[in-house]
DSSP file (Angstrom, degrees, kcal/mol; ACC not computed):
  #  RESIDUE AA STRUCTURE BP1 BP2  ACC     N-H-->O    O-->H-N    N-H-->O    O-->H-N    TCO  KAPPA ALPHA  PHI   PSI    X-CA   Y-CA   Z-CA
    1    1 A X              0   0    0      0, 0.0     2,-0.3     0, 0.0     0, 0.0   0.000 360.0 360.0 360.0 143.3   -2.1  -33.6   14.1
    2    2 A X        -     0   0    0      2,-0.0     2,-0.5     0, 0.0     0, 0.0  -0.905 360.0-140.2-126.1 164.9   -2.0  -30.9   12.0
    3    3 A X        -     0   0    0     -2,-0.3     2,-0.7     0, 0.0     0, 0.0  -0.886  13.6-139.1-121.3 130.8   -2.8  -30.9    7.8
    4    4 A X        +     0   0    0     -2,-0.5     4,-0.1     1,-0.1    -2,-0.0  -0.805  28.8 168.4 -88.1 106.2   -0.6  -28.6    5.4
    5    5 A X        -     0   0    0     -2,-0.7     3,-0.1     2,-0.4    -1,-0.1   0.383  60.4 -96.0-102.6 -10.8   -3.0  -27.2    2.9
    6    6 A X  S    S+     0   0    0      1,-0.6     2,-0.3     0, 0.0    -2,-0.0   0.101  99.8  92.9 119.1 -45.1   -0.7  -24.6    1.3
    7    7 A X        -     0   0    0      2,-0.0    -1,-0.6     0, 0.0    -2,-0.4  -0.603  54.1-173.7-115.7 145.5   -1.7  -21.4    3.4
    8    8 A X        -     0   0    0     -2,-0.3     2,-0.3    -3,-0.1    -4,-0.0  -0.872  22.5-134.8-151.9 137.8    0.5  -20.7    6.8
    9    9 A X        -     0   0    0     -2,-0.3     2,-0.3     1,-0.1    -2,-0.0  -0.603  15.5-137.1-122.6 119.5   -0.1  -18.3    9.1
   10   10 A X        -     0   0    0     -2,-0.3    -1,-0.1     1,-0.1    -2,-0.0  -0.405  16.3-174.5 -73.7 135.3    3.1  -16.3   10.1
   11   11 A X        +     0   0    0     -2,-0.3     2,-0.7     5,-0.0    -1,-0.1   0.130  39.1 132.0-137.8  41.1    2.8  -16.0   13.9
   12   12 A X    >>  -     0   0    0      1,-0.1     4,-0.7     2,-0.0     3,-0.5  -0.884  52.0-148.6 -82.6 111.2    6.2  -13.6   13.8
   13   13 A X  T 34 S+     0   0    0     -2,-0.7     3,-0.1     1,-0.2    -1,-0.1   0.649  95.8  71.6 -53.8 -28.8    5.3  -10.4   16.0
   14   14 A X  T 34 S+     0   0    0      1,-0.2    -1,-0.2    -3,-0.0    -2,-0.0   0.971 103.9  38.7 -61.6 -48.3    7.6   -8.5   13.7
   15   15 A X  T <4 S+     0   0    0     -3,-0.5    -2,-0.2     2,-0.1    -1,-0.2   0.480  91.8 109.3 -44.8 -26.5    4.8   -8.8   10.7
   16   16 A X  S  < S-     0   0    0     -4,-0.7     2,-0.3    -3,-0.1    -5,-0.0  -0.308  81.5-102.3 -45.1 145.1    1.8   -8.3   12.7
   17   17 A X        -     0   0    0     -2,-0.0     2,-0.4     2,-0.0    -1,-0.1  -0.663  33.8-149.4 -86.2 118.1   -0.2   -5.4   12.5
   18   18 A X        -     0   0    0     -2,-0.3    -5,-0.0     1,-0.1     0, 0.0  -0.860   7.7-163.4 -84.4 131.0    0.5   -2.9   15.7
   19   19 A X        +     0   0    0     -2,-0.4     2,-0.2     2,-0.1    -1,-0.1   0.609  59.2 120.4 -87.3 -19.2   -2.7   -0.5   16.9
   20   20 A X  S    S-     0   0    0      1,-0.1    -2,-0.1     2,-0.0     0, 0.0  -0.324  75.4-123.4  -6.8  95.6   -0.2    1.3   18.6
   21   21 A X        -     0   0    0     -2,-0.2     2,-0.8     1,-0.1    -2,-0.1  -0.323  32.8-125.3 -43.4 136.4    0.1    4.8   17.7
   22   22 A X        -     0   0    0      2,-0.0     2,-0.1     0, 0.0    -1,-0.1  -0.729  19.1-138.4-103.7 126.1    4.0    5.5   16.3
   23   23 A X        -     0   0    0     -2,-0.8     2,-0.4     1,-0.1    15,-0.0  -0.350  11.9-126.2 -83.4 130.7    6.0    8.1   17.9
   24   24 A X        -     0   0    0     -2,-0.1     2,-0.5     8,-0.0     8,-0.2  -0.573  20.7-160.7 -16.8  66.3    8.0   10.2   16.1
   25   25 A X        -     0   0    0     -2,-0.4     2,-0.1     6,-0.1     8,-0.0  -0.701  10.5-139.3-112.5 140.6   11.7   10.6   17.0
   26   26 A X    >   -     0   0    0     -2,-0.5     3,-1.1     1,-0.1     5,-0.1  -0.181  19.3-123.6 -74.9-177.6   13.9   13.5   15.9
   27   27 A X  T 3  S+     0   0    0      1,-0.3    -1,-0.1    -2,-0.1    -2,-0.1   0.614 108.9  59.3 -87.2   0.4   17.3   13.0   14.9
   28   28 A X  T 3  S+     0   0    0      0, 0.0    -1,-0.3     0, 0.0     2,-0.3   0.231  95.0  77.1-116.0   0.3   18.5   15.1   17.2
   29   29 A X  S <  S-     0   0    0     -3,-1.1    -4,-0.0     1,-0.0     0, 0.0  -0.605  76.1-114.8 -99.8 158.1   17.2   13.3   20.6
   30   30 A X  S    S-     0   0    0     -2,-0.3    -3,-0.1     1,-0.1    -1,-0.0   0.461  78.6 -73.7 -70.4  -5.8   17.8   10.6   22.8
   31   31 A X        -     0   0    0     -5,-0.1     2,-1.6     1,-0.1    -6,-0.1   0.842  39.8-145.8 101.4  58.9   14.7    8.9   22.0
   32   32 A X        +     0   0    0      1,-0.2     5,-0.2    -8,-0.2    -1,-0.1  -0.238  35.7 153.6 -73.4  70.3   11.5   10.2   23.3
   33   33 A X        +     0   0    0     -2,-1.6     2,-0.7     3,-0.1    -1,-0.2   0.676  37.1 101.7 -56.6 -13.2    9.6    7.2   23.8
   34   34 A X    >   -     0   0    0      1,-0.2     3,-1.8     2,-0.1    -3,-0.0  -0.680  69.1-134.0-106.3 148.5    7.2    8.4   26.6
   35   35 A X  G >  S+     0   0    0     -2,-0.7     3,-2.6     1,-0.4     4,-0.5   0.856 100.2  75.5 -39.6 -46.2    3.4    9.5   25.7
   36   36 A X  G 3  S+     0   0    0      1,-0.3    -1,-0.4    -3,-0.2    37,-0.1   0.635  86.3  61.0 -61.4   2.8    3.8   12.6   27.7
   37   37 A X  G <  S+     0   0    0     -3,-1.8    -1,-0.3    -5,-0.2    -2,-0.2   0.241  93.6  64.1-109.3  15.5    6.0   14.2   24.7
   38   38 A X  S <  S+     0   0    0     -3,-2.6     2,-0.3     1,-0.1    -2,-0.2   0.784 104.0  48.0-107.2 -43.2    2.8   13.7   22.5
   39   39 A X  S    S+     0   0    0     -4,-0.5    19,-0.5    19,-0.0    20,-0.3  -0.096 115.4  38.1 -99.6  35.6    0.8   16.7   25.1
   40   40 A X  S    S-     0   0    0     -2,-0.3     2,-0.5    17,-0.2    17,-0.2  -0.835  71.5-147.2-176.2 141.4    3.6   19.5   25.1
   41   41 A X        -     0   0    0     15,-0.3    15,-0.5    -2,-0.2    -3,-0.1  -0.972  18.9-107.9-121.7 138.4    5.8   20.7   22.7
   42   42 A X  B     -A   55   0A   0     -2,-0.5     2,-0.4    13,-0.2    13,-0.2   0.207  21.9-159.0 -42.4 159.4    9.9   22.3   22.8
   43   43 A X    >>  +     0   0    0     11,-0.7     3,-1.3     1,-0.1     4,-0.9  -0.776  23.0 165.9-130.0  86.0   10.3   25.9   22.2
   44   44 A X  G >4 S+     0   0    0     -2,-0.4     3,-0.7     1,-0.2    -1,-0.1   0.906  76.6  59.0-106.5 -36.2   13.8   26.6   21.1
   45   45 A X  G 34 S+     0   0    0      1,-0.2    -1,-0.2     2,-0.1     3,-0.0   0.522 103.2  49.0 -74.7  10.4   12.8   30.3   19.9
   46   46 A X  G <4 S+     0   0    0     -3,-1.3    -1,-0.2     1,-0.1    -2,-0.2   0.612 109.6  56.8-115.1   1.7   11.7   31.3   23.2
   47   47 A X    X<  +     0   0    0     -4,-0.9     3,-2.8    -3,-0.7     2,-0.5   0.125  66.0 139.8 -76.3  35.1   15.2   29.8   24.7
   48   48 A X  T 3  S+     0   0    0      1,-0.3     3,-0.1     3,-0.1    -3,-0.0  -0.606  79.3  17.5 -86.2 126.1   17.4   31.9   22.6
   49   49 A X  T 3  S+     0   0    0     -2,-0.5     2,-0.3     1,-0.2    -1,-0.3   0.549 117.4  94.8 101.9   9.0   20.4   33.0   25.2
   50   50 A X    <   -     0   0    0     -3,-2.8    -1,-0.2     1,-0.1    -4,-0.0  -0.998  54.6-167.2-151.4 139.6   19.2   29.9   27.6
   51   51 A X        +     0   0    0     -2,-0.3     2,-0.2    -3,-0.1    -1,-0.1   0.416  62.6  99.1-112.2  10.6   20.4   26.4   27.9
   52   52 A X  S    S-     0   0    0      1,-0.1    14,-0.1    13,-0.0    -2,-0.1  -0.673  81.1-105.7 -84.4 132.8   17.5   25.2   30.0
   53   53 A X        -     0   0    0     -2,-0.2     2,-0.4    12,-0.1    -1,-0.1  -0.159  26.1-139.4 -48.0 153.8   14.8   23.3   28.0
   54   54 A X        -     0   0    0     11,-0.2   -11,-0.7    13,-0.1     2,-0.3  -0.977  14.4-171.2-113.6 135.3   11.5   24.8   27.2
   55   55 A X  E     -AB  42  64A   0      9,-2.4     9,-1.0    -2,-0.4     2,-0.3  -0.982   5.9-157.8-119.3 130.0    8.4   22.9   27.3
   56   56 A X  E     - B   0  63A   0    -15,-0.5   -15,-0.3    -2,-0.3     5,-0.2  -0.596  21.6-124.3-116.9  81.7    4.8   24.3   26.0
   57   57 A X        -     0   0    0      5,-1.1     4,-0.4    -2,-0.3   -17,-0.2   0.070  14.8-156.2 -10.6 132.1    1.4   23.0   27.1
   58   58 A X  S    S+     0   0    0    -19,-0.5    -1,-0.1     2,-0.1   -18,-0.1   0.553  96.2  39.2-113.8 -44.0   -0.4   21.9   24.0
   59   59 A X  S    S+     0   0    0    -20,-0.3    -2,-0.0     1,-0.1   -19,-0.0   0.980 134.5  11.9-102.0 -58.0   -3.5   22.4   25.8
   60   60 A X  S    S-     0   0    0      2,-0.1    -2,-0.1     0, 0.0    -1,-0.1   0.193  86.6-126.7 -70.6  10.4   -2.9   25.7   28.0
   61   61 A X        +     0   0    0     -4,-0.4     2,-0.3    -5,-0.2    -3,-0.1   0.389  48.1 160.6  21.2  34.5    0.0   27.1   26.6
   62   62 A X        -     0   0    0     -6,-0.1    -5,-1.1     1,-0.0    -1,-0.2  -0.434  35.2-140.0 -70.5 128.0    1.8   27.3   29.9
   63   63 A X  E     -B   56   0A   0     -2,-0.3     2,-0.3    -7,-0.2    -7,-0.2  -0.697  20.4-159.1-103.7 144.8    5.8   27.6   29.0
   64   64 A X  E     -B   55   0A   0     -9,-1.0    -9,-2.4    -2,-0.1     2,-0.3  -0.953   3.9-150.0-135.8 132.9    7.9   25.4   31.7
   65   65 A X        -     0   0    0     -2,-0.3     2,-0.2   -11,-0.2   -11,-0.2  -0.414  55.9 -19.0-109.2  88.2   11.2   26.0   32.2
   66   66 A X  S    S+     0   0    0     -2,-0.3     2,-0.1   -14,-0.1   -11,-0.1  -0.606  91.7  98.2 118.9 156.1   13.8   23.8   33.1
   67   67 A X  S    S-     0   0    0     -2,-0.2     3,-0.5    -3,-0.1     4,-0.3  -0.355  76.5-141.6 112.0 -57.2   12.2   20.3   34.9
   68   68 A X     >  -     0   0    0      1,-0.2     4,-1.6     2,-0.1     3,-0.2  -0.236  54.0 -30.4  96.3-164.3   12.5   18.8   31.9
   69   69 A X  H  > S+     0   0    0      1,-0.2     4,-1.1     2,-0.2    -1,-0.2   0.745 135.0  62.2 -58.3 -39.7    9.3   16.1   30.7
   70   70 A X  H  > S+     0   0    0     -3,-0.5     4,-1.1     1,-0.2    -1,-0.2   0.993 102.4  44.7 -36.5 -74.1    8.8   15.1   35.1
   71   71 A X  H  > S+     0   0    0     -4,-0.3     4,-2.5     2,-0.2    -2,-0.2   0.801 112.3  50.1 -67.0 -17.4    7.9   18.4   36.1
   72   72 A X  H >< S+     0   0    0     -4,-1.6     3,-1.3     2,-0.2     5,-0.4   0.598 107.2  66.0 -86.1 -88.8    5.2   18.8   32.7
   73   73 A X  H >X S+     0   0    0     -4,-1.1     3,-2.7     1,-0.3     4,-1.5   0.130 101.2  42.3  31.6 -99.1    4.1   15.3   34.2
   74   74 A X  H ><>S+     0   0    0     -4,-1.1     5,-2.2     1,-0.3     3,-0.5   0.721 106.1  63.9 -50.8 -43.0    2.9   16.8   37.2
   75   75 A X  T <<5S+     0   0    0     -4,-2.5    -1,-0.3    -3,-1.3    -2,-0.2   0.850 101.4  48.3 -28.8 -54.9    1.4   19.5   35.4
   76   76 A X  T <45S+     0   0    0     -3,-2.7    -2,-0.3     1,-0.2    -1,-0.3   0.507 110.1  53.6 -86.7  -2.2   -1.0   17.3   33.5
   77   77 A X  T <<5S-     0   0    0     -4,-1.5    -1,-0.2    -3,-0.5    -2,-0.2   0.421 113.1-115.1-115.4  26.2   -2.0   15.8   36.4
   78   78 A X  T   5 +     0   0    0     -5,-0.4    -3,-0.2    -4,-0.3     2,-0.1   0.811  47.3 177.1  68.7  31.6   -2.8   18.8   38.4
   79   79 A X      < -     0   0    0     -5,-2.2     2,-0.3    -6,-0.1     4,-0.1  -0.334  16.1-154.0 -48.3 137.9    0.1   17.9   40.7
   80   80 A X        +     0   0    0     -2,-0.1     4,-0.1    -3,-0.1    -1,-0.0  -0.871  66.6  33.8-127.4 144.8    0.0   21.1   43.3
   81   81 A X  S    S+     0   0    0      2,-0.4    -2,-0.1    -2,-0.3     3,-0.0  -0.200 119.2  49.7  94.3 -44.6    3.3   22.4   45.4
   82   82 A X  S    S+     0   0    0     -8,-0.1     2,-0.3   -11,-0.0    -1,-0.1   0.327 114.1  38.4-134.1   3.1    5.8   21.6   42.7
   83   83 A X              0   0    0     -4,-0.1    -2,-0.4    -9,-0.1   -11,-0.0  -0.862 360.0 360.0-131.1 160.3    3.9   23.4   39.4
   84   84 A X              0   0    0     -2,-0.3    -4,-0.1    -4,-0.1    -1,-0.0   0.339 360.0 360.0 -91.8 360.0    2.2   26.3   39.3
């Protein structure tokens, strides 16, 4: 049995508070939803004349070219053979 007192407690997940961090999307993307775009950022000024993405290590500043968000993957996790 339950009492109504006045106060109700929403228990809609759209209203709830998220601790989620929220990512960021430009308007110009498909919708980078994965984490790994938080540790590397695009480079469009050092692709001028190149239609390959650029990627730049946040933390080493190693420029990747082409591979696209996989191959920096492997990067950060010290993947060997398939990054330098």
């Amino acid at each position: 049995m339950s009492s109504h007192d006045g106060s109700t407690q929403s228990s809609d997940p759209s209203t709830a508070q998220s601790s989620q961090p929220s990512i960021s999307m430009s308007s110009g993307s498909r919708g980078r939803t994965d984490l790994t775009w938080g540790h590397c950022r695009e480079a469009p000024e050092l692709g001028v004349g190149c239609k390959k993405t650029k990627l730049v290590c946040l933390y080493c500043a190693k420029v990747f070219v082409g591979g696209g968000i996989n191959r920096f993957k492997q990067h950060l996790a010290g993947a060997k053979g398939e990054v330098e």
